[in-house]
VEXSE-150824 format. One record per residue: residue in one letter; x, y, z negated of N, C-alpha, C in turn. Coordinates in steps of 0.2 Angstrom, whole numbers, padded with zeros to 4 digits, always signed. Layout:
// VEXSE-150824
AXYZXYZXYZ
...
***
This chain:
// VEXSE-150824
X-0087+0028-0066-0094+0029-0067-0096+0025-0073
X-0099+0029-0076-0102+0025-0082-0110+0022-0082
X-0114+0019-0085-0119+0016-0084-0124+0022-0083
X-0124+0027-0088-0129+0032-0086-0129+0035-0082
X-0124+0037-0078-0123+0039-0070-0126+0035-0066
X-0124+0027-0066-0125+0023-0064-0134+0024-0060
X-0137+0021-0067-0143+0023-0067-0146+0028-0066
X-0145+0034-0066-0148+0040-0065-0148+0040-0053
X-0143+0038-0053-0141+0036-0043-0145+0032-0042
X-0148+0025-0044-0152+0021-0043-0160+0023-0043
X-0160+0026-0049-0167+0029-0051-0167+0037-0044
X-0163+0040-0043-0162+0044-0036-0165+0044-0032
X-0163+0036-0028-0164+0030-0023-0160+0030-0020
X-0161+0028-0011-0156+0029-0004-0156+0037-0001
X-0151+0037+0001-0153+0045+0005-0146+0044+0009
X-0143+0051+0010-0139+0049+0015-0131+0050+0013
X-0130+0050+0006-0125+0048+0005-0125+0040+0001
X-0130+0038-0001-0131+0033-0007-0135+0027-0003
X-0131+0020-0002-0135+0015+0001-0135+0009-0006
X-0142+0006-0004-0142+0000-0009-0142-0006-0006
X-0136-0013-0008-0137-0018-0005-0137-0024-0009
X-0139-0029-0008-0142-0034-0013-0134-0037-0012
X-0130-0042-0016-0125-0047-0015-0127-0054-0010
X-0122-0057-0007-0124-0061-0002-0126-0057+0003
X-0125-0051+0005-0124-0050+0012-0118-0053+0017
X-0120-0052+0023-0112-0054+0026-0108-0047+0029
X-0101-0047+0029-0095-0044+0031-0099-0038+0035
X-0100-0040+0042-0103-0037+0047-0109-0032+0043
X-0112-0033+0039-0120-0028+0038-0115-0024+0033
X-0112-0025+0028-0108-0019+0023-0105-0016+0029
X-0101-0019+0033-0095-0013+0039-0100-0008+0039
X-0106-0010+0042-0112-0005+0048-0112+0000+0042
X-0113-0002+0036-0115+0003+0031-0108+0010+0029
X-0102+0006+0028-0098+0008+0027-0097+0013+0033
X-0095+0012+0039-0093+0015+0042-0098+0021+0048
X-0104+0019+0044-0110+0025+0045-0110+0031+0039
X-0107+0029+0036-0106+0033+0028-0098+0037+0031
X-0095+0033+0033-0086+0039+0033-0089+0043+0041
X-0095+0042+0043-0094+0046+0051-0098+0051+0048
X-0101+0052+0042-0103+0058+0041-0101+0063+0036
X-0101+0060+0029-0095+0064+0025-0096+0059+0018
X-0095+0052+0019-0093+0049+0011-0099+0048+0010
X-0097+0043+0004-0105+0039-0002-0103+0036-0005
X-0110+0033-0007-0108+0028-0010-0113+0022-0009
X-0110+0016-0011-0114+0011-0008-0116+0006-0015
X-0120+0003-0015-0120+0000-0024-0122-0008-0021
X-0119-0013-0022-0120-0021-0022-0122-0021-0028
X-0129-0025-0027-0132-0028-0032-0140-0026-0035
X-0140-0021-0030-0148-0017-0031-0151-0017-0024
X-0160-0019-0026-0163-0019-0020-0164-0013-0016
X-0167-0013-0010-0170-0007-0006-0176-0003-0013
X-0177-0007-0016-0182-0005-0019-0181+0001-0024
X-0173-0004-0026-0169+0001-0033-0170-0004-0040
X-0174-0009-0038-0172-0016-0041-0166-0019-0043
X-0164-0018-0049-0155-0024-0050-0157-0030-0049
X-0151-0030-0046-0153-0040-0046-0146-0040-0046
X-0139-0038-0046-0134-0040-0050-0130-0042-0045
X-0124-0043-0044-0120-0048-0043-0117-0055-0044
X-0117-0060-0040-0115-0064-0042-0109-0069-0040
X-0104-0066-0032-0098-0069-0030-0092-0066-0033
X-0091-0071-0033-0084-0074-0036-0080-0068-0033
X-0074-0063-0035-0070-0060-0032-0073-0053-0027
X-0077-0052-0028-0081-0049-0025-0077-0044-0021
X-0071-0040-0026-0069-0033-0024-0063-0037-0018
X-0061-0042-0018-0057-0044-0015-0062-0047-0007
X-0068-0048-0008-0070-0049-0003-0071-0040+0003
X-0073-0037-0002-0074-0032+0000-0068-0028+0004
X-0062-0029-0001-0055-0024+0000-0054-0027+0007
X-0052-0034+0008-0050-0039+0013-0053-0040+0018
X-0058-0044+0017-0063-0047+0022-0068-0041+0026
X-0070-0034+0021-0074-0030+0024-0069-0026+0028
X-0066-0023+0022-0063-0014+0024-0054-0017+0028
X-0053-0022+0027-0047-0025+0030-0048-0027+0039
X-0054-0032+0037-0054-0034+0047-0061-0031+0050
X-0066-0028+0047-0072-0027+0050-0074-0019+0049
X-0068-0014+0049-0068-0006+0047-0061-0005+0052
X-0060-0001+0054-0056+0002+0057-0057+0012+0062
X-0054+0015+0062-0045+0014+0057-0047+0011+0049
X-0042+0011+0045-0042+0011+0038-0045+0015+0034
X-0049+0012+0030-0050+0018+0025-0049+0014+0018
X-0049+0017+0011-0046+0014+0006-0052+0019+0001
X-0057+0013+0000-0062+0016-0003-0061+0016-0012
X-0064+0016-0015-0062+0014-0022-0068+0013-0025
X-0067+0006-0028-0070+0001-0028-0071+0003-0037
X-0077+0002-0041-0077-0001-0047-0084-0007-0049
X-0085-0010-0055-0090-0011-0058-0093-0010-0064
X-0097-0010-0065-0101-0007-0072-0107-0013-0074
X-0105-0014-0079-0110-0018-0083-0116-0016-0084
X-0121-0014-0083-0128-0013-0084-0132-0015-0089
X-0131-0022-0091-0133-0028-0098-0130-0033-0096
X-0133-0037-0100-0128-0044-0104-0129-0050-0096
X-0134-0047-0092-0133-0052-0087-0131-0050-0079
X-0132-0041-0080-0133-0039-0072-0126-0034-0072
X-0120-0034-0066-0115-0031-0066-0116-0027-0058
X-0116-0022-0056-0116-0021-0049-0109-0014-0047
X-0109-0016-0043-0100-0013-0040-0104-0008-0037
X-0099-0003-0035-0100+0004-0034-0093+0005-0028
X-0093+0006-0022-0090+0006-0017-0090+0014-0015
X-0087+0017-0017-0086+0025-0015-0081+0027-0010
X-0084+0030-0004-0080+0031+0003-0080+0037+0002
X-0074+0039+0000-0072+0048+0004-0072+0052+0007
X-0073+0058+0009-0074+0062+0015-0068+0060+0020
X-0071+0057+0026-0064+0054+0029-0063+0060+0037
X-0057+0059+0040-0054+0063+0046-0053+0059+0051
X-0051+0053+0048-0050+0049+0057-0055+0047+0060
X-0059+0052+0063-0066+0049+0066-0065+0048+0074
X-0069+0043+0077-0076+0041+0074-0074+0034+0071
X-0077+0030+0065-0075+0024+0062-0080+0020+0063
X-0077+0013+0066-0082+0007+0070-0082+0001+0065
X-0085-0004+0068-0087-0009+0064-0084-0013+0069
X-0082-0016+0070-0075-0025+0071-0081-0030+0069
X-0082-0033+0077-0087-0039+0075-0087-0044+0080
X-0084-0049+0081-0085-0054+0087-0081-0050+0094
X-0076-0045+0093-0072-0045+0097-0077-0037+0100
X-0082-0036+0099-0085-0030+0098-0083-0024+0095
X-0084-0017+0096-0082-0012+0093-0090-0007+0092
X-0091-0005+0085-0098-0002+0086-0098+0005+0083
X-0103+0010+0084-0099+0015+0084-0107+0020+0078
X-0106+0017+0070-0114+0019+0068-0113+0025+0061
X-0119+0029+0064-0120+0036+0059-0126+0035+0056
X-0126+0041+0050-0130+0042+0043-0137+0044+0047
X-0140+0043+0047-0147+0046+0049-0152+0045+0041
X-0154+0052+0038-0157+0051+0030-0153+0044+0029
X-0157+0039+0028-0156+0035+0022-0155+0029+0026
X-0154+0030+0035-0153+0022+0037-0146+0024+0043
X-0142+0017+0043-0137+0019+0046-0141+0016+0055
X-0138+0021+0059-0141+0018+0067-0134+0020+0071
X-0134+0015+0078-0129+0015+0082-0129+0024+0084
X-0123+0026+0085-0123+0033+0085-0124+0032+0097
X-0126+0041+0097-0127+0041+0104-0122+0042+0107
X-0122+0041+0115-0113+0044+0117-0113+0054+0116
X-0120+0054+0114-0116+0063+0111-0114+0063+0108
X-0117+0059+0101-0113+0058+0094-0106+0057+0093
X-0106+0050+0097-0099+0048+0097-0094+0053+0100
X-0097+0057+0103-0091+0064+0109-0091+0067+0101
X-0095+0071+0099-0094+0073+0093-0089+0071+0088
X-0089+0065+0085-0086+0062+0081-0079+0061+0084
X-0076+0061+0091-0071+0059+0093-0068+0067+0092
X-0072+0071+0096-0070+0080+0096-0067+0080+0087
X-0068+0078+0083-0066+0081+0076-0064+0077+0073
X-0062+0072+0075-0057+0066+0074-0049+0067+0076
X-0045+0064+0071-0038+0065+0074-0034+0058+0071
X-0030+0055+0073-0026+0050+0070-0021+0050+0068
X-0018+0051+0061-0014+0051+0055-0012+0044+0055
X-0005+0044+0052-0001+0040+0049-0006+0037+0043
X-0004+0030+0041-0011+0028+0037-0006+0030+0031
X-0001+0031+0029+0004+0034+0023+0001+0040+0020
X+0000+0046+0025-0004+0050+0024-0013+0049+0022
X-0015+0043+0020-0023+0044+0021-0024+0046+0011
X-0030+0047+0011-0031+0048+0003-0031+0043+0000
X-0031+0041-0007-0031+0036-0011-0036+0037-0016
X-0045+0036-0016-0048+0038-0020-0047+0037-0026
X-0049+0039-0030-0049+0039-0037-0042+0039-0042
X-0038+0041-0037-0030+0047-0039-0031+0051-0041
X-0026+0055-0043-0024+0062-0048-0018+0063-0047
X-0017+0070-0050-0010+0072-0051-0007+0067-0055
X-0010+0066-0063-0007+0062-0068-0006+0053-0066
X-0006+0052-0060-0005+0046-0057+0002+0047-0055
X+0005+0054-0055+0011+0054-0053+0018+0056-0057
X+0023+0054-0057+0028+0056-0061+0030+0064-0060
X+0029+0067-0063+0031+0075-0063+0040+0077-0067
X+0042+0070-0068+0049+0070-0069+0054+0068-0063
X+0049+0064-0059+0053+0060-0053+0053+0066-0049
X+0046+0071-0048+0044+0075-0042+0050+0080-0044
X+0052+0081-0053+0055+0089-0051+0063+0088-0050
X+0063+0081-0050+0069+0079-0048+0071+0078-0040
X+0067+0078-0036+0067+0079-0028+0065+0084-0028
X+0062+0090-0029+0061+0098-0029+0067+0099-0030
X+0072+0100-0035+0076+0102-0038+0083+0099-0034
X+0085+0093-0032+0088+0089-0030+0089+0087-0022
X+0084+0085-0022+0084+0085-0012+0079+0091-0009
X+0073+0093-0011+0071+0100-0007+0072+0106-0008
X+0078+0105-0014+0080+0112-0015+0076+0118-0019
X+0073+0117-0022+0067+0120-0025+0070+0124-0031
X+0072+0131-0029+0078+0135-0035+0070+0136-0044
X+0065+0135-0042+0059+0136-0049+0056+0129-0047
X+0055+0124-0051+0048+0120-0053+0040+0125-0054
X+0037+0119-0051+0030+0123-0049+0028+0126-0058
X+0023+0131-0059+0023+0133-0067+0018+0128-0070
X+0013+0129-0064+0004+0126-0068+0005+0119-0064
X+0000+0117-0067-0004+0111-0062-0008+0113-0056
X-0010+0119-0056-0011+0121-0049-0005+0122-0042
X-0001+0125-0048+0004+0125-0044+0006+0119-0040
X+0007+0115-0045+0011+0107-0041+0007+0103-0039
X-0001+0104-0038-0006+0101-0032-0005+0105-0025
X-0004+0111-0027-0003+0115-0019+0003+0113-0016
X+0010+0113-0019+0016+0110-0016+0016+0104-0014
X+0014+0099-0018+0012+0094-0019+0010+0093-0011
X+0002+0097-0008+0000+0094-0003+0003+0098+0004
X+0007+0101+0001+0013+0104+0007+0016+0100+0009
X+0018+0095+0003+0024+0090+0007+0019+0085+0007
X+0014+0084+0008+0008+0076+0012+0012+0072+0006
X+0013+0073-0002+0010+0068-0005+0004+0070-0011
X+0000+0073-0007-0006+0073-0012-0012+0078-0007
X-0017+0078-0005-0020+0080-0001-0029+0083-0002
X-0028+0088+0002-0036+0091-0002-0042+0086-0003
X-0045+0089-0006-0053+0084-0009-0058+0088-0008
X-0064+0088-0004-0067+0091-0001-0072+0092-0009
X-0075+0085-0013-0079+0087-0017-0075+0087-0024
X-0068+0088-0027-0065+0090-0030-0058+0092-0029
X-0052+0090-0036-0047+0093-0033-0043+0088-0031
X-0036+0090-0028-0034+0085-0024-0032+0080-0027
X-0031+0075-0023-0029+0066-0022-0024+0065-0020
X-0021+0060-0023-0014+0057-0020-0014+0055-0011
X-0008+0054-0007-0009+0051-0004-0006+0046-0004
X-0007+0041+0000-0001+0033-0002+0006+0033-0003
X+0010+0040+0002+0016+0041+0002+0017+0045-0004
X+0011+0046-0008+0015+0052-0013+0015+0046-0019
X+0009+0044-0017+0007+0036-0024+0011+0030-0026
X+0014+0028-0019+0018+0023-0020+0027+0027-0019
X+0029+0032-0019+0035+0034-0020+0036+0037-0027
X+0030+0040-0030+0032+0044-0036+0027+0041-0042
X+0022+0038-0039+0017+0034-0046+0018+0031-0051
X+0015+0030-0056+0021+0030-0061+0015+0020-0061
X+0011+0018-0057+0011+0013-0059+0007+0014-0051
X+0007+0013-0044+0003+0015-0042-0003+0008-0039
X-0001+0000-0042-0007-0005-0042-0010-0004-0044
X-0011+0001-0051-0019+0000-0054-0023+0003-0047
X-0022+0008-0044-0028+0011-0039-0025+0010-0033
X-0019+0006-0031-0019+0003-0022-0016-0002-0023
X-0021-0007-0023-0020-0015-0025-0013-0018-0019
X-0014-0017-0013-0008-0018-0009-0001-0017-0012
X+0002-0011-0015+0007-0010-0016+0011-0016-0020
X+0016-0013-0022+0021-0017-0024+0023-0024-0023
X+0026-0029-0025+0030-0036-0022+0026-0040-0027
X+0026-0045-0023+0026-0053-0026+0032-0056-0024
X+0036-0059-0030+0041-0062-0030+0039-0069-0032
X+0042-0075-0029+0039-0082-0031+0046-0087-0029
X+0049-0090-0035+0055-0093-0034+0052-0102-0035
X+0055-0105-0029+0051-0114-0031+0058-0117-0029
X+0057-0122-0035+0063-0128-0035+0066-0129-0027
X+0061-0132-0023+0062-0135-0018+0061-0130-0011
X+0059-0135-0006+0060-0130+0000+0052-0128+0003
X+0049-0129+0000+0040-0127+0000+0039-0124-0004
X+0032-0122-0007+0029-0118-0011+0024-0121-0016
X+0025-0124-0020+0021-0127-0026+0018-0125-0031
X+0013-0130-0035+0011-0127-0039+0015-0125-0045
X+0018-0130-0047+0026-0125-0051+0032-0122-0050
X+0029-0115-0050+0034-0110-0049+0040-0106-0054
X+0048-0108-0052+0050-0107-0058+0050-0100-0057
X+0047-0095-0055+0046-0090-0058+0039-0086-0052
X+0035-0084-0055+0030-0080-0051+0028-0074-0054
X+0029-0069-0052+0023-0062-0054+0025-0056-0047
X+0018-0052-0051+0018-0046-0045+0022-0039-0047
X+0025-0037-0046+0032-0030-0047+0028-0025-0047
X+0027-0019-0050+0024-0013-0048+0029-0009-0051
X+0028-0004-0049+0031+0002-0051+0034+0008-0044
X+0035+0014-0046+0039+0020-0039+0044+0019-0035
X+0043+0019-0029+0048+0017-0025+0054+0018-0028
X+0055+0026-0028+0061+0031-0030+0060+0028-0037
X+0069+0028-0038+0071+0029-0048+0071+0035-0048
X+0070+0036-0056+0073+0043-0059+0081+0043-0059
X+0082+0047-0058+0091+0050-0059+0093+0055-0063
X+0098+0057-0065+0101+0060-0068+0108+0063-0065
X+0106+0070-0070+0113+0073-0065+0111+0078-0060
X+0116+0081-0060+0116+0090-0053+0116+0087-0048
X+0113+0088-0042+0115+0089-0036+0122+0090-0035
X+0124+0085-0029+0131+0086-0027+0137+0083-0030
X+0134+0079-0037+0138+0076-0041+0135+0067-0041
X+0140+0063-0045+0137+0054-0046+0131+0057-0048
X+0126+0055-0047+0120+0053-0050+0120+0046-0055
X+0117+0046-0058+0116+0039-0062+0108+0038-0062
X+0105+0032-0062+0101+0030-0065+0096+0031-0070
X+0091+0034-0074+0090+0034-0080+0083+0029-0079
X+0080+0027-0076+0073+0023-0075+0072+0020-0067
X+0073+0013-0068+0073+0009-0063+0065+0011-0059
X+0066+0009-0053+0061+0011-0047+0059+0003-0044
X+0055+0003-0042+0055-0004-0041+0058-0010-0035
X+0062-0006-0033+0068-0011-0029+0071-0011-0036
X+0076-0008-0038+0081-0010-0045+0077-0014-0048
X+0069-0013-0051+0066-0018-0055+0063-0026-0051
X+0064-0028-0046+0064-0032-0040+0071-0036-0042
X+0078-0034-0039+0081-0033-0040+0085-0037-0046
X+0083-0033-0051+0085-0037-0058+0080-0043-0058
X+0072-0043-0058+0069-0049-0057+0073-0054-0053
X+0076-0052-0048+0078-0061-0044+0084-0063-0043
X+0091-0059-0047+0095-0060-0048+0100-0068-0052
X+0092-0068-0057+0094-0075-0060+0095-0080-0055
X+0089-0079-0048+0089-0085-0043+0093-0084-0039
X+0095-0079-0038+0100-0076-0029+0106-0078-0032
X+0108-0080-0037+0117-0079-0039+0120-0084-0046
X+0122-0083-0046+0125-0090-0052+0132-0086-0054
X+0136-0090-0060+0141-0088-0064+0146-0092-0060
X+0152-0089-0060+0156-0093-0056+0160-0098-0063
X+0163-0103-0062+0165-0109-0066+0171-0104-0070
X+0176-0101-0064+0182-0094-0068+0180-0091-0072
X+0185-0090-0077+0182-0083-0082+0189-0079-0077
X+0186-0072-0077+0190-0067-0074+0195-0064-0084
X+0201-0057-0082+0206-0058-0086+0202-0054-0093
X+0196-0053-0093+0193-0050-0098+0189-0055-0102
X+0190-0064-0099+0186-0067-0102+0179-0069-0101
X+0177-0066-0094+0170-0066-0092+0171-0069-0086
X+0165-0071-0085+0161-0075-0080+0160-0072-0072
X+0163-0070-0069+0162-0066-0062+0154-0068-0057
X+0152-0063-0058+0142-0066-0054+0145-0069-0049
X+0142-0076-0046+0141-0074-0035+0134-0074-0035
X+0135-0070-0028+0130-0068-0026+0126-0073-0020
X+0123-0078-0020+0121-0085-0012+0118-0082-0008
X+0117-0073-0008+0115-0070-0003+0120-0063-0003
X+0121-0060+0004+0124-0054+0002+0122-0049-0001
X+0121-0046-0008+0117-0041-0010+0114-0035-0006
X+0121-0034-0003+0118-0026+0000+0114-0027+0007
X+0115-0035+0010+0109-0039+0015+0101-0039+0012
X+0102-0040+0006+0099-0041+0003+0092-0034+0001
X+0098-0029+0000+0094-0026-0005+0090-0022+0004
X+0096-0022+0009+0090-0016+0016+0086-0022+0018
X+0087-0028+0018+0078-0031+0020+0073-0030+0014
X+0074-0028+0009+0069-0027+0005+0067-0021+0005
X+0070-0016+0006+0070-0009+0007+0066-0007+0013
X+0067-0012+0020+0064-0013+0025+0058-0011+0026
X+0056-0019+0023+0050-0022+0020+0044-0018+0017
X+0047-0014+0013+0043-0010+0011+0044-0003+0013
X+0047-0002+0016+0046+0006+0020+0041+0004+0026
X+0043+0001+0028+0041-0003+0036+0035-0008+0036
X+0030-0004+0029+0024-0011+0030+0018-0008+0034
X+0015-0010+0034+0009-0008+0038+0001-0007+0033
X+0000-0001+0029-0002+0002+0023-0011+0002+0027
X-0011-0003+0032-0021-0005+0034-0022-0013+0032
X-0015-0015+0030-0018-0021+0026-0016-0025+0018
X-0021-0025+0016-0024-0026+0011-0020-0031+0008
X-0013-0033+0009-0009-0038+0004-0002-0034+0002
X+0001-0036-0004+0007-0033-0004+0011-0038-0001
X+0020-0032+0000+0025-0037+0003+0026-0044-0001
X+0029-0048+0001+0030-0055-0003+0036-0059-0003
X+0040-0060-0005+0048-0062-0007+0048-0069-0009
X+0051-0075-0007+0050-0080-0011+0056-0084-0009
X+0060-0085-0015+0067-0089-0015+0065-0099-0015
X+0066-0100-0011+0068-0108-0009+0073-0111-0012
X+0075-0116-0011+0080-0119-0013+0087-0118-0009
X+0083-0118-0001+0089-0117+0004+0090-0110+0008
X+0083-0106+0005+0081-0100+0010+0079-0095+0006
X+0077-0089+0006+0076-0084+0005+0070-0080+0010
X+0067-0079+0008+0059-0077+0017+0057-0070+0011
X+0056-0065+0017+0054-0059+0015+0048-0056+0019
X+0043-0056+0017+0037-0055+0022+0035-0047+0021
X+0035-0045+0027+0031-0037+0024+0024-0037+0028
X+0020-0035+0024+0012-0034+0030+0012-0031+0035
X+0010-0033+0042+0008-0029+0047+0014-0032+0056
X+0010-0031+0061+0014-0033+0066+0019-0026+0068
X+0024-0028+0072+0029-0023+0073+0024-0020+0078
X+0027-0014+0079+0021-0007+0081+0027-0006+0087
X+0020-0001+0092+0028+0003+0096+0031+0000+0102
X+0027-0005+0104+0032-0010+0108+0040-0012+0107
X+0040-0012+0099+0046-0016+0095+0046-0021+0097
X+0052-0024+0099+0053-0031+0096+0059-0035+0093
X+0059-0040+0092+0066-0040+0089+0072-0039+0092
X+0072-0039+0096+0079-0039+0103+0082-0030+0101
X+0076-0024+0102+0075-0021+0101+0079-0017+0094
X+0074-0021+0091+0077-0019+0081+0085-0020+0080
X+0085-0027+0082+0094-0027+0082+0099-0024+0086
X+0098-0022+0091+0097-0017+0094+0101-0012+0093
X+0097-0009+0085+0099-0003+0084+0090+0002+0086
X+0085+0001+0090+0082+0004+0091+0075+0005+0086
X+0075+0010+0084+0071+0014+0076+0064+0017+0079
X+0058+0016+0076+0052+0016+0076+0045+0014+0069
X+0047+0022+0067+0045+0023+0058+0038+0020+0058
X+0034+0016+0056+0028+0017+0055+0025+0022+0049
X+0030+0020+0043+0027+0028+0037+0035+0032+0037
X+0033+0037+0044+0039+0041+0045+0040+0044+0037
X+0036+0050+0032+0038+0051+0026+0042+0047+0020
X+0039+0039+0021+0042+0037+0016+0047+0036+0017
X+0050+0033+0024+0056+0031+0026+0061+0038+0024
X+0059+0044+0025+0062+0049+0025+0064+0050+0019
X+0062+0049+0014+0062+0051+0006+0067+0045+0004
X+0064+0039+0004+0071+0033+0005+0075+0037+0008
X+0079+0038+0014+0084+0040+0015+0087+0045+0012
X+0084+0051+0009+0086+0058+0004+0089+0052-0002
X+0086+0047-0004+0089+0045-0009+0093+0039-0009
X+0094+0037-0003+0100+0035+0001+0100+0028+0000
X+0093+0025+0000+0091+0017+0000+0090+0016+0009
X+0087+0020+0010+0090+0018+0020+0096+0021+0021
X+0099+0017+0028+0105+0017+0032+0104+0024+0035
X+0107+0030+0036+0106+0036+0038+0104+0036+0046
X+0109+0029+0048+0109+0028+0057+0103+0025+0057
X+0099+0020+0051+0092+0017+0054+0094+0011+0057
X+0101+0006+0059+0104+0001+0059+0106-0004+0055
X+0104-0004+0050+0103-0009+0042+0104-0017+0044
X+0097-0016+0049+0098-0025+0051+0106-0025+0056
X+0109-0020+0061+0114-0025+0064+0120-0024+0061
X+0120-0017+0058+0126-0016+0053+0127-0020+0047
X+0121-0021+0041+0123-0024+0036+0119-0032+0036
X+0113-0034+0037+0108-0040+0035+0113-0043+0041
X+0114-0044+0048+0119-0049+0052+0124-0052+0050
X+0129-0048+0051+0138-0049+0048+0136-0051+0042
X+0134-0047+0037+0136-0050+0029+0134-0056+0030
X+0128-0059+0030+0126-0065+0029+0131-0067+0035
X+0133-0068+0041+0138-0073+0043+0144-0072+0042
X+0147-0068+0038+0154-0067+0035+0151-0071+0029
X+0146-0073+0026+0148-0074+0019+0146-0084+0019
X+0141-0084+0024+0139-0093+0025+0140-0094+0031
X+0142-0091+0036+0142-0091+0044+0134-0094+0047
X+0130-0092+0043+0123-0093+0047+0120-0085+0048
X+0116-0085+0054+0111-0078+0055+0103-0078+0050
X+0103-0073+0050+0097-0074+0050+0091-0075+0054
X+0083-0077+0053+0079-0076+0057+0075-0072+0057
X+0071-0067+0063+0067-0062+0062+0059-0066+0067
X+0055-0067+0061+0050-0069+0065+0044-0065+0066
X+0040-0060+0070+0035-0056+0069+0030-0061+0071
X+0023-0057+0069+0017-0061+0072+0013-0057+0071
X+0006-0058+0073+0001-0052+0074-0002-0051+0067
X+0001-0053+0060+0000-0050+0055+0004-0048+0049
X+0011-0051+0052+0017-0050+0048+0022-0049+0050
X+0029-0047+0048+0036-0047+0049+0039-0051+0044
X+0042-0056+0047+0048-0061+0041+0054-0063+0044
X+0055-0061+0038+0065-0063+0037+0066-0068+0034
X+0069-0072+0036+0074-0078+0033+0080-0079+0032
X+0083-0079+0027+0089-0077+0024+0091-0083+0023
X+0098-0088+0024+0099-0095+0023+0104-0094+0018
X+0105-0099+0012+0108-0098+0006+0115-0100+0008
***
């Protein structure tokens, strides 16, 4: 949105897609708003402008991070993934634009003090919905995979149409690529990675965003890894190495079906991967008969590569962090967001016993044969290796906001 847009909405006023809110509001009064706006059909909400249409600007620190986490993370449920931006106005006033999409999984409540609230668009003001309303909203509501949900302010051009016609061509079989760009929106949302748009054309979903994306942080902040190596057995302020990894799950490949494929463009587990390699492994002191140095590996690779694999198939796509990796001195911890689902546990997972949370993605990983096809990764490859290679286990610890692995050097 640009500034004359901007102000052409402002000068509009309130109505019932468009709310105005000063900054300095608390968590609880933006939910009431947001999620009065998804039980009807989308809007927009503008921080920084009075009731009146007055700018007064914003002025917290981080604001979008307040918004992403603290509002749409714990005080909105189901999830919704609005898209957030800002626009400068003048040299002293900046006001954010939170746009909610036409949403499906109705009815959506506000999270408040262990309460559930249940509020619609009435013109310009949001009010508690009646138990018809709420029968309403429940009757035309349905609950989806949050993998499938839309990711505002996506495109086609968000997605690699190299990667895609290489899984057409290669896993779905597809004897023509689509011809137009219409074409490959309509296929597209056949296989639920890209999904219609009530007020334009279709939008990614997360399963199509984070598989085939060709960067998919810029527009879904959660994605991708934080990798963090520290000297010692904590987390400090100097880190010999720290950044955030993005990029599509899948690599590109090369080659016919039914044949070696090769690599031609790393995916973001091989760009991961190559990132932490310096730290997981060392040159052994032998040179082998060719005069070279033989890597070892201080964790077993292929343990290595299904917890991360895991991790990221297996996260929980309603909360607002990405997965996070971090090499210690004596350990290794692999955290992905979200508590295990399903009445899992770990007894369970070792087990052998399988409970997709993003059935699709995990499925597109296995075509390209980064899952274990039986879905037993943890008792067949992460146990033995690591005890065959150090004679230690590792630890699976769940809690009500993560899954973590600890891998001992």
């Amino acid at each position: 949105m640009n500034k004359a847009e901007l102000l052409e909405l402002i000068l509009n006023g309130e109505n019932s897609d468009v709310e105005f809110k000063r900054d300095g509001l608390r968590p609880e009064q933006l939910a009431k708003e947001v999620v009065a706006l998804a039980n009807l059909r989308g809007g927009r909400i503008l921080v920084g402008v009075d009731d009146d249409g007055a700018i007064t600007g914003i002025q917290r620190d981080n604001l979008e991070h307040w918004v992403m986490d603290t509002v749409f993370g714990h005080k909105v449920h189901p999830m919704i993934l609005p898209y957030y931006e800002e626009v400068q106005v003048d040299d002293q006033h900046r006001i954010a634009v939170i746009t909610i999409d036409q949403e499906v999984t109705k009815p959506y409540v506000k999270c408040h003090r262990g309460r559930e609230e249940i509020y619609i668009r009435v013109g310009s003001t949001s009010r508690l919905a009646s138990r018809e309303q709420q029968a309403r909203l429940y009757a035309i509501g349905g609950m989806r995979h949050p993998e499938l949900f839309p990711v505002p302010g996506s495109s086609l051009r968000d997605l690699s149409l190299e990667r895609l016609a290489d899984y057409l061509s290669t896993i779905a079989k597809y004897e023509t690529y689509p011809a137009s760009r219409g074409e490959w929106k309509e296929h597209l949302c056949q296989l639920g990675f890209m999904v219609e748009h009530q007020d334009g054309p279709p939008i990614c979903t997360i399963a199509g965003l984070v598989l085939f994306g060709h960067t998919p942080r810029r527009i879904l902040r959660q994605s991708g890894v934080r990798w963090m190596a520290f000297d010692g057995t904590e987390k400090s302020y100097k880190a010999l190495d720290d950044r955030v990894i993005d990029g599509p799950l899948v690599a590109l490949r090369k080659g016919a079906s039914g044949v070696q494929r090769t690599i031609a463009e790393n995916g973001l587990i091989e760009r991961l991967i190559a990132a932490m390699r310096p730290f997981v492994s060392e040159d052994m002191a032998e040179v082998d008969e060719s005069m070279r140095r033989e890597r070892h590996w201080l964790y077993p690779v292929e343990a290595l590569r299904e917890a991360i694999v895991n991790a990221l198939a297996h996260r929980d796509w309603t909360r607002y962090t990405e997965v996070e990796i971090v090499r210690y001195a004596d350990r290794l911890e692999i955290l992905s967001p979200g508590a295990l689902q399903n009445s899992m546990t770990v007894e369970k997972m070792v087990a052998g016993m399988r409970s997709a949370r993003n059935p699709l993605i995990v499925e597109i990983l296995r075509d390209y044969g980064y899952v274990d096809a039986r879905g037993m990764g943890v008792r067949n490859k992460i146990i033995p290796l690591l005890t065959e290679l150090n004679g230690t286990e590792p630890k699976f610890i769940p809690t009500e906001d993560d899954f973590r692995v600890v891998m001992y050097r």
